[in-house]
N, C-alpha and C positions, 0 to 999 in steps of 0.2 A: 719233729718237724715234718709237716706235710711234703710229698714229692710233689715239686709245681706241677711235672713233666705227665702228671696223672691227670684225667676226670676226678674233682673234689665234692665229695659228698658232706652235707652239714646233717647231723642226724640231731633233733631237737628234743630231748629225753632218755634218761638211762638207766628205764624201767628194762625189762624182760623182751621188751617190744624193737625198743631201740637198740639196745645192743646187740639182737641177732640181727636189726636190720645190719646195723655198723659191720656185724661182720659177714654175712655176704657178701655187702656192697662191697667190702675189701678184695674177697676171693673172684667178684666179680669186674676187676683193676682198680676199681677209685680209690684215693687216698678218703679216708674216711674224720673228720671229729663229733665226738657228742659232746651237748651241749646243755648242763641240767646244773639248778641249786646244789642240788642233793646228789651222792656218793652213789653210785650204781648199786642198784636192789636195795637200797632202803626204805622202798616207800610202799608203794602199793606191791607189787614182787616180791618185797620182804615175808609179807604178813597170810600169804594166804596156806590152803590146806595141802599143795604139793603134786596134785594131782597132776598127772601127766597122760591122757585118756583119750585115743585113738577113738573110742566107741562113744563120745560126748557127742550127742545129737538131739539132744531135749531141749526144745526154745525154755527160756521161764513160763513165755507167756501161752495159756493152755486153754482150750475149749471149758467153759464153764468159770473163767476168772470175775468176770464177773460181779457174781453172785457174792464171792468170797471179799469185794472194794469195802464193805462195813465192818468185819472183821477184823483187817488187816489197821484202819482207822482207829479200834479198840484195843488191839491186842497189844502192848507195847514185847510180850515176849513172845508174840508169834514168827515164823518163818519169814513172814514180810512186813516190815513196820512203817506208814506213812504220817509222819507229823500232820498233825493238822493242819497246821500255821503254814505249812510248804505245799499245802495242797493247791492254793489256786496258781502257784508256779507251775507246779508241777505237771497239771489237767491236761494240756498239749501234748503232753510227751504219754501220760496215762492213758488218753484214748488211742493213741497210735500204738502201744501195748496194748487194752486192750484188743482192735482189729488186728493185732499178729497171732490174738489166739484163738482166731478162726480155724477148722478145722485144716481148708486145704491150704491157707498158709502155715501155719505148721508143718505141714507134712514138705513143704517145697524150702520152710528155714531149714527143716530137720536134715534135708539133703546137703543143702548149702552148710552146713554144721559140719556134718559129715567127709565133706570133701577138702573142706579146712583141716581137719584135725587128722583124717589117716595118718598123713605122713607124716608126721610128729616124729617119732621115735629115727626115721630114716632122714628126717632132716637136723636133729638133733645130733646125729651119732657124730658126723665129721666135726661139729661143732665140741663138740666134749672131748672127743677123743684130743683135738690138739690141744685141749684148754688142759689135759689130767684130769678131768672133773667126770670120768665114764663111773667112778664110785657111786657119786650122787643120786642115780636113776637105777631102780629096781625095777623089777616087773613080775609083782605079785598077784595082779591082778587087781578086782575093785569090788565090795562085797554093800551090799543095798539089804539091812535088816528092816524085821516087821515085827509087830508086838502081836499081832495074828497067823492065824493059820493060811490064813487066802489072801495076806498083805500082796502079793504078786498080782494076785487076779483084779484085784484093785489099782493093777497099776498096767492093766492090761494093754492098754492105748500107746503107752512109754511102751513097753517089752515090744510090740509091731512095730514101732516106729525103727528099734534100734535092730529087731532082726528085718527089715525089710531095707536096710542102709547095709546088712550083710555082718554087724556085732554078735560076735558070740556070744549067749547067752544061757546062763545055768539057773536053773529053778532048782532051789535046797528047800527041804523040809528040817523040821529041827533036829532030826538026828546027824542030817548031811551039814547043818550049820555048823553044831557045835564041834564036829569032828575037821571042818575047816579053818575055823576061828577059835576055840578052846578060850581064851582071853577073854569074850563076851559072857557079860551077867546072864542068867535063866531068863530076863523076862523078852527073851526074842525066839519067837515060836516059827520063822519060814525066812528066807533069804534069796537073792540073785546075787550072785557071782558072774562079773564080766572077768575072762581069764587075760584078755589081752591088754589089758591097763598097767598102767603104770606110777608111780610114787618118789617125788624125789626129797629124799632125808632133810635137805635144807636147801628152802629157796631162792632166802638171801645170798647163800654165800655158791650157789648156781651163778645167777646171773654176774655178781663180783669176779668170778673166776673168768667168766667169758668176757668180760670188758678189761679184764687184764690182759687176756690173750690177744685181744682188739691194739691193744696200746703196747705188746712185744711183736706186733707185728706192725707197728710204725701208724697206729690212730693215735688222736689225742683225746682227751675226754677234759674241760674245763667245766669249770665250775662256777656258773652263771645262771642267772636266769634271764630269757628272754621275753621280752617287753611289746614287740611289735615286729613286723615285717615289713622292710622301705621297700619298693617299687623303683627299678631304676629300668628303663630302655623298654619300657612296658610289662615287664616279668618280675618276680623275687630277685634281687639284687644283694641285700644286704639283710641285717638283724639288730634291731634296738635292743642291746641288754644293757644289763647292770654295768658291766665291765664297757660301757663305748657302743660302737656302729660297728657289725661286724660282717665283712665281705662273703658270699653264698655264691655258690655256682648252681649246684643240685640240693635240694633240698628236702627233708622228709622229716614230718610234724609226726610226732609221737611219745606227744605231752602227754597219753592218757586224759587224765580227768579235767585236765586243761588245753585242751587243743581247740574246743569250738570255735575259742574267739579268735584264735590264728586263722583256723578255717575263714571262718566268718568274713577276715578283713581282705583275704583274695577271691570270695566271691562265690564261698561254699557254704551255705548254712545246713548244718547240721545237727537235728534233737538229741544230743549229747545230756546224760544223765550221770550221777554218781551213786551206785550203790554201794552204801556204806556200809564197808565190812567189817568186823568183829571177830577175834581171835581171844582165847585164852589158853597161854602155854603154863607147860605144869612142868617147871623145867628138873631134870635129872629123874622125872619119873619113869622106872620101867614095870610097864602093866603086862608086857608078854604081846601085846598086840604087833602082827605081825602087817594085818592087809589094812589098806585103807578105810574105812568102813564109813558109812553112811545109814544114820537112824532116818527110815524114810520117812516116817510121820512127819518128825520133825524137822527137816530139812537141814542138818547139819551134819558134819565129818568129828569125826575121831580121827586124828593120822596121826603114826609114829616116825617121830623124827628124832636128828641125830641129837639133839638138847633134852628132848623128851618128849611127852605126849602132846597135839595143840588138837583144842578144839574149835573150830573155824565155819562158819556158815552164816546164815542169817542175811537178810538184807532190810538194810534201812536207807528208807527216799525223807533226805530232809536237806537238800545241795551241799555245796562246798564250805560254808562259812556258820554251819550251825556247832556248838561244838560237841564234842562225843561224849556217847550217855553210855559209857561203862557199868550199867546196868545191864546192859546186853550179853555184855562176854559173860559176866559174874553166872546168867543165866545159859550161858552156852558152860560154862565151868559147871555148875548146878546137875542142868541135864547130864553134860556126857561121866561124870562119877557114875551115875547111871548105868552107863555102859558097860562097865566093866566089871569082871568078877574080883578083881585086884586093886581098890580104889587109889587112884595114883596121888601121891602126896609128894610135895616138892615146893619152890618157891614158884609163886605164880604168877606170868607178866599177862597186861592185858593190852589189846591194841586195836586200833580202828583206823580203816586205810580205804582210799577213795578207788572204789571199779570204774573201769568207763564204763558207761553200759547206755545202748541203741536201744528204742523200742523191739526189736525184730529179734536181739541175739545175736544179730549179727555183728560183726568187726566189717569199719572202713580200710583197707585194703586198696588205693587207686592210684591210680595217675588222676594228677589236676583234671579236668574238663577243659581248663582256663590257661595253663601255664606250662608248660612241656617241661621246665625244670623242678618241678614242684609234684611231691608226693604226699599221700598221708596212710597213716596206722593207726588208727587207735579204734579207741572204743568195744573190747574184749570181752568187757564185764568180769566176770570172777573166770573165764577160761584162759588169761592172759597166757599163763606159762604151758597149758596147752597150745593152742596155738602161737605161738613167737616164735617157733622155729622157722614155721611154715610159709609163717607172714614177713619173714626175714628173706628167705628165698623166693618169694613174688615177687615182694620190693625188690630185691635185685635185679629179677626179671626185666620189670617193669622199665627200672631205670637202662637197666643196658641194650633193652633190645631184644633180649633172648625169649624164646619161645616160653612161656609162663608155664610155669609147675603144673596149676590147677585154673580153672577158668576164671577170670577176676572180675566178672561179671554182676555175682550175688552179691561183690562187698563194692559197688562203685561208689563214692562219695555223694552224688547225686541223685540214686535212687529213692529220697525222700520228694525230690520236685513233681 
């Protein structure tokens, strides 16, 4: 039961995003509930590669994209796949990707990137530590293979962006590879090594653990989904769910892949996108793989987790209501045996889970323009559980008054106007 005697926060999702809001907002006095269909971290939080990466500053969208829009239309196993049929939806949101991969926008997302995700690990800690859940997070670091010798120098644009944001950065040739990764097949001939990165074992049962600690410290978490947003006294008042009309003091949207239309109805339109991600776990396999690794070609992870190997990447643009072409993962399972000098065998599950994802790379991060009790979070793209620490402690900010972490500027709700 909420404390009346408190500021009541309604937090609207209990992804990655929402649950570290819920618990700030707690530490920061409000009694807090979340409010989602679905069981904390099983949706999009559940499924992705684990990464936890202070030194994440690379938009998607990059100088010469372009060029590469025919491909991506052909390739259905390429790193980026756009249906056809969701292309004329889609074209708004694609050309506002492509002008984010101009070069000096780039360089000015890459900052804003950058200032989001530092503090990851230092906004996480308090967070874990009360949850028990400080196991979960390793920091081995984050290792970027090449099937060449100069795959680095090919990537030379990325490697300036990330040491001019201050990321440490390691250029391995193959003997420096093999003796950092041992677990990788022969055909990777040069590497980068970020040392300051980080990896957590299991994602789902991350965020579970912190919305328990959310709800032993007096939140609630229902199980609803919400419908709409009433208007009472000119402001967010109330919430049309499943369950009734439900009363709102303070409020913070962070449906992920579903937030636009909430947006939308108090007067925030937002180019909300879903990059539809793809995983295949290979559960009980152990390959020896220790770091995270990422085959740069082809845009996908290898991560070792506590169930077993999962391989995680790719992005497919086709919205919310087309249904998943497990074709994808089969080919993310295909390539990453690939990987390895130990090919992992095990039962194999596959999954596909909706990113929010902005033209820019950027996460919405604001106070309303419109509504003084009214917040939003979403739209992370595949960096959710990088950044939700961080965007947990803005929103806090945000809502209480206190001096914000980092500048909330880059992620205002309204920057598409």
């Amino acid at each position: 039961m909420m404390n009346t005697a408190q500021p009541r926060a309604t937090i609207i999702g209990a992804g990655i995003i929402g649950v570290c809001c819920a618990s700030y907002l707690q530490r920061a006095g409000f009694a807090v509930e979340i409010l989602d269909p679905e069981p904390p971290g099983t949706m999009c939080s559940y499924g992705n590669a684990g990464g936890i990466c202070p030194g994440s500053c690379i938009p998607i969208a990059g100088p010469g994209m372009l060029r590469k829009l025919p491909g991506w239309l052909m390739d259905k196993d390429g790193p980026l796949y756009i249906r056809l049929a969701y292309l004329p939806a889609l074209l708004p949101w694609l050309l506002r990707f492509l002008a984010a991969g101009r070069v000096a926008e780039v360089q000015r997302i890459s900052r804003a990137m950058r200032a989001l995700h530092a503090p990851t690990f230092a906004c996480y800690e308090p967070l874990l530590r009360a949850a028990g859940s400080t196991g979960l997070l390793a920091r081995r670091g984050q290792l970027f293979v090449y099937e060449t010798q100069d795959g680095p120098r090919n990537d030379a644009f990325g490697l300036r962006l990330r040491r001019e944001a201050g990321v440490q950065v390691e250029i391995l040739d193959e003997g420096e590879l093999r003796q950092l990764e041992p677990a990788l097949a022969p055909i990777f001939r040069s590497g980068v090594y970020l040392p300051e990165q980080g990896q957590c074992a299991n994602p789902g049962r991350l965020v579970a653990s912190l919305a328990q600690e959310v709800e032993r410290q007096g939140g609630t978490i229902r199980r609803t989904r919400v419908r709409g947003i009433l208007m009472q006294g000119g402001k967010p008042g109330a919430l049309a769910t499943d369950a009734g009309t439900h009363p709102i003091e303070t409020l913070v949207v962070a449906a992920g892949a579903w937030s636009a239309p909430l947006a939308r109805q108090v007067g925030c339109k937002v180019p909300l996108e879903t990059e539809r991600g793809y995983h295949a776990m290979v559960a009980g396999a152990d390959t020896g793989l220790r770091i995270q690794t990422i085959w740069a070609e082809r845009k996908f992870v290898a991560a070792p987790m506590e169930e077993g190997i999962r391989f995680a990447g790719t992005v497919e643009l086709a919205g919310l209501a087309a249904p998943p072409d497990m074709r994808r993962a089969d080919t993310l399972l295909r390539q990453g045996r690939r990987m390895l000098r130990h090919v992992p065998e095990g039962t194999v599950r596959r999954w596909m889970g909706h990113r929010p994802s902005l033209p820019d790379s950027l996460p919405v991060v604001s106070a309303s323009p419109h509504h003084p009790n009214m917040f939003f979070a979403f739209g992370h793209g595949h960096m959710g559980l990088i950044g939700g620490s961080v965007t947990g402690r803005l929103i806090a900010d945000l809502a209480s008054g206190a001096a914000p972490i980092i500048d909330p500027a880059p992620y205002r709700v309204d920057r598409f106007h």
